[in-house]
C-alpha positions in Angstrom: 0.0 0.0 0.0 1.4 3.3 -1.1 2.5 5.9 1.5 0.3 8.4 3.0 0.0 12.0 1.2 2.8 14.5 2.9 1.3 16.3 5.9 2.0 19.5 3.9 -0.5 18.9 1.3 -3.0 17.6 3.5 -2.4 20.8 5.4 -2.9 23.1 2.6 -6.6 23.9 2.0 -8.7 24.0 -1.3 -10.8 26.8 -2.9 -14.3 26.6 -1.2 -15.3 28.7 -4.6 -14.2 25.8 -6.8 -17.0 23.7 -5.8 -19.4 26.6 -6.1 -18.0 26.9 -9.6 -18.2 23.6 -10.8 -21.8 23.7 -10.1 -22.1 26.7 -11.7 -20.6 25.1 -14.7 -23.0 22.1 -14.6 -25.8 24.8 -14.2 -24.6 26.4 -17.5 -24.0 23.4 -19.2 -27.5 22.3 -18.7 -28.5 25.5 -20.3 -29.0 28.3 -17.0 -27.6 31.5 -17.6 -25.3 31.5 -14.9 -23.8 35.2 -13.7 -20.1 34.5 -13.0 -19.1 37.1 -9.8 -17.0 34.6 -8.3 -13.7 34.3 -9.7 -11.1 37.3 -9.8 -10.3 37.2 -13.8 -11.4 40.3 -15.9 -14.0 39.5 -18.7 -11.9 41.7 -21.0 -9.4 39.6 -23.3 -6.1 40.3 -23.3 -5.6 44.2 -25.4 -4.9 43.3 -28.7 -1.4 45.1 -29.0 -0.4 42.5 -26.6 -1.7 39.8 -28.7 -0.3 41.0 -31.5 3.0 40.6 -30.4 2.6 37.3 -28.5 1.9 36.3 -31.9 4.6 37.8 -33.3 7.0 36.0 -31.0 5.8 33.0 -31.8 6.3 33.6 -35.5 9.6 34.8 -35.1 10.5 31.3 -33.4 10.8 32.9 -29.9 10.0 29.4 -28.3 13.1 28.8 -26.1 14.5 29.1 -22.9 15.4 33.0 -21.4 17.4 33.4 -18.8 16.0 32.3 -15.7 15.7 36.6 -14.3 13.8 37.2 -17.7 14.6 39.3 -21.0 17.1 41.7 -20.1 14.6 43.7 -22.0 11.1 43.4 -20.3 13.5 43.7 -16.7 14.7 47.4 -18.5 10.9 47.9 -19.2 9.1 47.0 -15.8 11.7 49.5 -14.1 11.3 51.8 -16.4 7.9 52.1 -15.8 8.5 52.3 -12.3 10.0 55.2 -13.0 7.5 56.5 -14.9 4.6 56.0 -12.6 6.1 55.9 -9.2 9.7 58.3 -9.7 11.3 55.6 -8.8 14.7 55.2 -10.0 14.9 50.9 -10.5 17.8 48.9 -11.3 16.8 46.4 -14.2 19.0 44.1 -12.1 16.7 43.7 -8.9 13.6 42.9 -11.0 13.0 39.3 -12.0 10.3 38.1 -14.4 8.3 35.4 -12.9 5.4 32.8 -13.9 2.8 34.9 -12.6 2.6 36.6 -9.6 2.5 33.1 -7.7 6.3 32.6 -8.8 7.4 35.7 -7.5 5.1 34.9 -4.3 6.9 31.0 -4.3 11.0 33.0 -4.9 10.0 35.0 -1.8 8.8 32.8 0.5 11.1 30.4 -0.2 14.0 32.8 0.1 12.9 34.7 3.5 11.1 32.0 5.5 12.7 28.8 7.6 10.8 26.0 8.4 8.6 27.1 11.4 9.1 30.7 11.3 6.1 33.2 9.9 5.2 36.1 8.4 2.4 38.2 9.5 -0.5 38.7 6.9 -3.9 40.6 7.1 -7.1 38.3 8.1 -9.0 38.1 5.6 -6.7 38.3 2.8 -6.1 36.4 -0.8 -5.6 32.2 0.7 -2.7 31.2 -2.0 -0.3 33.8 0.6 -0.9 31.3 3.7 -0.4 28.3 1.7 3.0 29.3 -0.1 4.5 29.7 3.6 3.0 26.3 4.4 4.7 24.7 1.4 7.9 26.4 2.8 7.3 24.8 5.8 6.7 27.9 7.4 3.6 29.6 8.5 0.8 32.7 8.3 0.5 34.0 11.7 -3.0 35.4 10.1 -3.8 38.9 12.2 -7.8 39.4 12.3 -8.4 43.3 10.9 -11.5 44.7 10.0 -13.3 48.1 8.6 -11.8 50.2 11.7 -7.8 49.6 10.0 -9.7 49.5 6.5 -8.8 45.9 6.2 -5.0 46.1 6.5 -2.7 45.5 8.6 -0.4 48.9 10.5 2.4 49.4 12.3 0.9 49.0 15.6 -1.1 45.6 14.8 2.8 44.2 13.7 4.2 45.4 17.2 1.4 43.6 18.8 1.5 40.4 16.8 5.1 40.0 16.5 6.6 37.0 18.0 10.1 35.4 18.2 9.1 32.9 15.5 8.1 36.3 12.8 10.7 37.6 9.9 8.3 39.2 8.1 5.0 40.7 6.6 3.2 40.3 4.2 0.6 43.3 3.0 -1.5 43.9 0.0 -2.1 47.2 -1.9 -4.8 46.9 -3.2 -5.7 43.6 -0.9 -8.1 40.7 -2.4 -10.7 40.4 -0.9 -11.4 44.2 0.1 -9.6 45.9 -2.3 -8.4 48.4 0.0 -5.1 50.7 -0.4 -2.3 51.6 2.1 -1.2 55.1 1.3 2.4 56.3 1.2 2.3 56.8 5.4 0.8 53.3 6.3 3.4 51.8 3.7 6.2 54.0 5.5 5.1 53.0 9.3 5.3 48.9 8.3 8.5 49.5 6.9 9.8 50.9 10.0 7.7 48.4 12.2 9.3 46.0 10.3 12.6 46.6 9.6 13.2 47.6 13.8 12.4 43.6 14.2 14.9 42.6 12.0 11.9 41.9 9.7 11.6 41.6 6.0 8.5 43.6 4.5 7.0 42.2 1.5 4.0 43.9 -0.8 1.9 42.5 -3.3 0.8 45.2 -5.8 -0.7 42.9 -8.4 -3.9 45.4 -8.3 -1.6 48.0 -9.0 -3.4 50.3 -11.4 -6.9 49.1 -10.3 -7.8 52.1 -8.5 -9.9 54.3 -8.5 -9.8 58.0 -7.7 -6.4 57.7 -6.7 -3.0 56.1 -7.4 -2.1 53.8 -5.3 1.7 54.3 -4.0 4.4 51.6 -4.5 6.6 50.5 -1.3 10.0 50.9 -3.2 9.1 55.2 -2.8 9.4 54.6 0.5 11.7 51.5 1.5 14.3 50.4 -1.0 14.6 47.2 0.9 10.7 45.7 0.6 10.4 42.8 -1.4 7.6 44.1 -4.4 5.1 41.3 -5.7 3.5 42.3 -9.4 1.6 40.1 -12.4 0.5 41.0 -15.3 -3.1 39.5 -15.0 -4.7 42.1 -13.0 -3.9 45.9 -15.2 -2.0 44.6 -18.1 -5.2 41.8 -18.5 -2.6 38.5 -19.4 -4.1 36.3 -16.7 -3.7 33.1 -18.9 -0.2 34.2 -20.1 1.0 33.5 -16.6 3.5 36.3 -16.4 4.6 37.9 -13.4 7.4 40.1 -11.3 9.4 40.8 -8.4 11.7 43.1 -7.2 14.1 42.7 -5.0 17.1 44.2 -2.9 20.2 43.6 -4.8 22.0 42.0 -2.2 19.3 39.0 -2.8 18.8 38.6 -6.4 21.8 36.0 -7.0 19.9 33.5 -4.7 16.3 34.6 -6.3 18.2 33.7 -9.2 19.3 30.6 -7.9 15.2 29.5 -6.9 14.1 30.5 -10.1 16.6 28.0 -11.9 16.0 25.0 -9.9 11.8 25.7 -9.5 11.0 26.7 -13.0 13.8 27.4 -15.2 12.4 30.3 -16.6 9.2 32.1 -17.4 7.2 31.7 -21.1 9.0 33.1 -23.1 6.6 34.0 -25.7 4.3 35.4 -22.6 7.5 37.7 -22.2 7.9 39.0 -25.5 4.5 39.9 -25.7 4.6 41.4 -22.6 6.9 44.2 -23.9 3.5 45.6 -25.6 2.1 46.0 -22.3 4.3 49.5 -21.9 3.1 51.0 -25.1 1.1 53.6 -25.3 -1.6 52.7 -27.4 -1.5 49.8 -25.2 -1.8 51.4 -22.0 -4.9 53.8 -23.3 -6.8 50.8 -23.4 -5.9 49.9 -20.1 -7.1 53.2 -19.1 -10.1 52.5 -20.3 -10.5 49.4 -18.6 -9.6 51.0 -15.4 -12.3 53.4 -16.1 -14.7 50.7 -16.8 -14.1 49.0 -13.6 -14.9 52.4 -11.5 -18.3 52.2 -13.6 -18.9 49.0 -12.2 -17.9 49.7 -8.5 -20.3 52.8 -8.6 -23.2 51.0 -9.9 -22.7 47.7 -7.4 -21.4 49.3 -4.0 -24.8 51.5 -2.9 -27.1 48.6 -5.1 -25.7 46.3 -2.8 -25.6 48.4 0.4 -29.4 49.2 -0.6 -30.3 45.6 -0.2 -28.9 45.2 3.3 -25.2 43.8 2.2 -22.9 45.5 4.9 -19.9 47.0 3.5 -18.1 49.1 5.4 -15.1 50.2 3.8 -15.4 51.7 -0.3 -13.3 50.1 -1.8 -10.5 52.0 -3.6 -8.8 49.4 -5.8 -8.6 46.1 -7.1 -12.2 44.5 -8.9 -13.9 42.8 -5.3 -16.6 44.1 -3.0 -16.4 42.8 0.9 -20.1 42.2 2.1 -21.2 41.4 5.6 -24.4 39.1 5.3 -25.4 39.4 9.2 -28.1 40.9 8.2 -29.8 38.1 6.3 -28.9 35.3 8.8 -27.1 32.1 8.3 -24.0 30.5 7.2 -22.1 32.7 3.9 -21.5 29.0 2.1 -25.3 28.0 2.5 -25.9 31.8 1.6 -23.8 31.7 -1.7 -24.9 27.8 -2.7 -28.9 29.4 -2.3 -28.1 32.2 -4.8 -26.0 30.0 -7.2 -29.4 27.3 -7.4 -31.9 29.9 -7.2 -30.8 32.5 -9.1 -27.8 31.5 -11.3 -25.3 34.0 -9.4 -22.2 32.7 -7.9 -20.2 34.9 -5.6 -17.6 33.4 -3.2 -17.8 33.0 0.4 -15.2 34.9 3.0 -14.4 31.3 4.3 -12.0 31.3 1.4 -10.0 34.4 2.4 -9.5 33.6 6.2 -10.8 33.0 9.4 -11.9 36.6 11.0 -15.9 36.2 10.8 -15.6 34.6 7.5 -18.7 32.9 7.8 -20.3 35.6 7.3 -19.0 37.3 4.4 -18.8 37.2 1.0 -16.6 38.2 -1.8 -18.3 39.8 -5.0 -16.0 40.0 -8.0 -17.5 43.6 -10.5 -15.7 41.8 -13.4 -19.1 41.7 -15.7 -20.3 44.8 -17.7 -23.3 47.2 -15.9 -26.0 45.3 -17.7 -25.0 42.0 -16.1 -24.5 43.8 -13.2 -28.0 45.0 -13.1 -29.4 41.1 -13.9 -27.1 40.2 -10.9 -28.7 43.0 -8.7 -32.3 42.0 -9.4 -31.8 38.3 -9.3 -30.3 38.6 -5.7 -33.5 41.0 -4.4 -35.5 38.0 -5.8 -33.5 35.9 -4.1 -33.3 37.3 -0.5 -37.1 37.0 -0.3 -36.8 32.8 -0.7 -33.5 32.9 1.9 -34.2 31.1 5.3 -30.7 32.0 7.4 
């Protein structure tokens, strides 16, 4: 008889959602006209300057290997648009292309955390971050914030929590599930927090251009030593390209370098070379437009929610997710979202994916379908708090 599974993938949890949306798929398939607000991927195809030269590389026989830090010329590009939006002044050399923002998520972990230390991350917050540590052998001391720190964690919240077993945290700006920002200040006071424990500050900033109203700042204007976590899915709209970044101090990119050979070689290379479109700038006018889309959509969903009784606290100033409290319909937030997904054909995600903090009584809704499905959504989930029993 074969050997038990390892206790670390037993450990590691699944996606709640993924059962709701294989229903949903057998609901489609059978011919309902399901409304996906579930899952965190744009409805927008990738812009087709980016396609155009994905396809282009592929012509051109751009099928091989790059090095395992990325084109020398994508690295040149990402900083020099750091420079461009953020006045940064980035060394191509600390920035290594990734696949997707999970690979640059898997080089840090496994680079900063020993098995049984932790880093401190925001409860709720995206699930994949807990899990990485745990394949590290390390863990997610998970810190339970809510609408009165906007969601994220602060300086004072990491002085609390810090143990001797922390060497880190990790933040999100804009965060999944909330979507909100830390400004320049709050970015500033965890660096300091921090770094006076020895501490490595991490950032993801995959959202990063998902805002709304505002820019959201980047870490590296205020600490040159954070560890920055990027993709292209979220702005530059390549989610199946599975493209991603990190930057890093320079005293640890040889051993990022290192990981990167030995985990995945390198990233797609034909992913990469279309990924130099991304910086254009007919290509980023569409994205602007995109971005302008997605503040439609927040501004119609937020106050049609809240007008229905969903409880969200915080608006949201980034990223493509509303937070709802459902305490005021009663009941469990799976049984809530499994009702909606049978009754009505709407799947949204419950918060027992993204954490523990009085998950069961969230949910996540994803604004990634246009205003008119948006609208359908609305009506459908009226309809379908009259038939909910909590």
């Amino acid at each position: 008889m074969a050997q038990p599974h390892s206790a670390r993938s037993r450990a590691i949890e699944p996606f709640h959602v993924m059962a709701l949306l294989a229903r949903a798929n057998e609901l489609q398939a059978a011919g309902r006209d399901v409304i996906h607000l579930e899952i965190g991927e744009p409805d927008f195809t990738t812009a087709a300057p980016i396609v155009a030269a994905g396809q282009a590389a592929l012509a051109n026989g751009h099928t091989r290997y790059t090095a395992a830090r990325g084109l020398p010329q994508l690295r040149e590009a990402i900083a020099g648009f750091y420079g461009q939006r953020y006045g940064v002044d980035l060394d191509p050399e600390r920035v290594l292309v990734t696949p997707g923002g999970s690979g640059a998520l898997l080089l840090a972990s496994s680079l900063l955390v020993d098995p049984g230390k932790h880093w401190l991350l925001a409860d709720p917050g995206y699930p994949c971050n807990r899990h990485f540590l745990r394949l590290v052998e390390g863990g997610a001391q998970l810190v339970p914030v809510g609408p009165e720190v906007n969601y994220q964690l602060t300086a004072d919240l990491v002085e609390r929590y810090w143990d001797k077993d922390s060497v880190g945290a990790l933040v999100a700006s804009p965060a999944n599930p909330t979507g909100t920002v830390l400004d320049r200040d709050q970015l500033a006071g965890l660096s300091k927090a921090t770094h006076a424990r020895n501490g490595h500050l991490v950032v993801d900033e995959i959202y990063h251009g998902l805002t709304y109203g505002m820019d959201a700042s980047s870490v590296l204007e205020v600490d040159d030593e954070a560890f920055v976590l990027n993709s292209f899915s979220k702005y530059f709209g390549m989610t199946g390209w599975r493209l991603g970044w990190l930057v890093a101090p320079p005293s640890a990119v040889g051993d990022l370098e290192k990981l990167a050979q030995n985990l995945y070689i390198s990233a797609p290379s034909m992913a990469q070379h279309a990924a130099l479109a991304c910086f254009q700038p007919d290509t980023l006018a569409i994205l602007e437009e995109r971005r302008a889309e997605f503040a439609r959509r927040r501004d119609y969903l937020l106050p049609a929610l809240r007008e229905l009784g969903f409880g969200i606290a915080v608006e949201p100033q980034g990223a493509f997710y509303l937070y709802a409290d459902i305490s005021a319909f009663g009941g469990d937030a799976f049984a809530f979202c499994k009702h909606f997904l049978e009754t009505e054909a709407v799947a949204f995600t419950p918060g027992v994916d993204f954490g523990r903090h009085q998950a069961s009584h969230h949910v996540r809704f994803a604004y990634t379908q246009n205003v008119q499905r948006l609208e359908e959504a609305v009506q459908r989930i009226a309809r379908g708090l009259r038939s909910w029993q909590g």
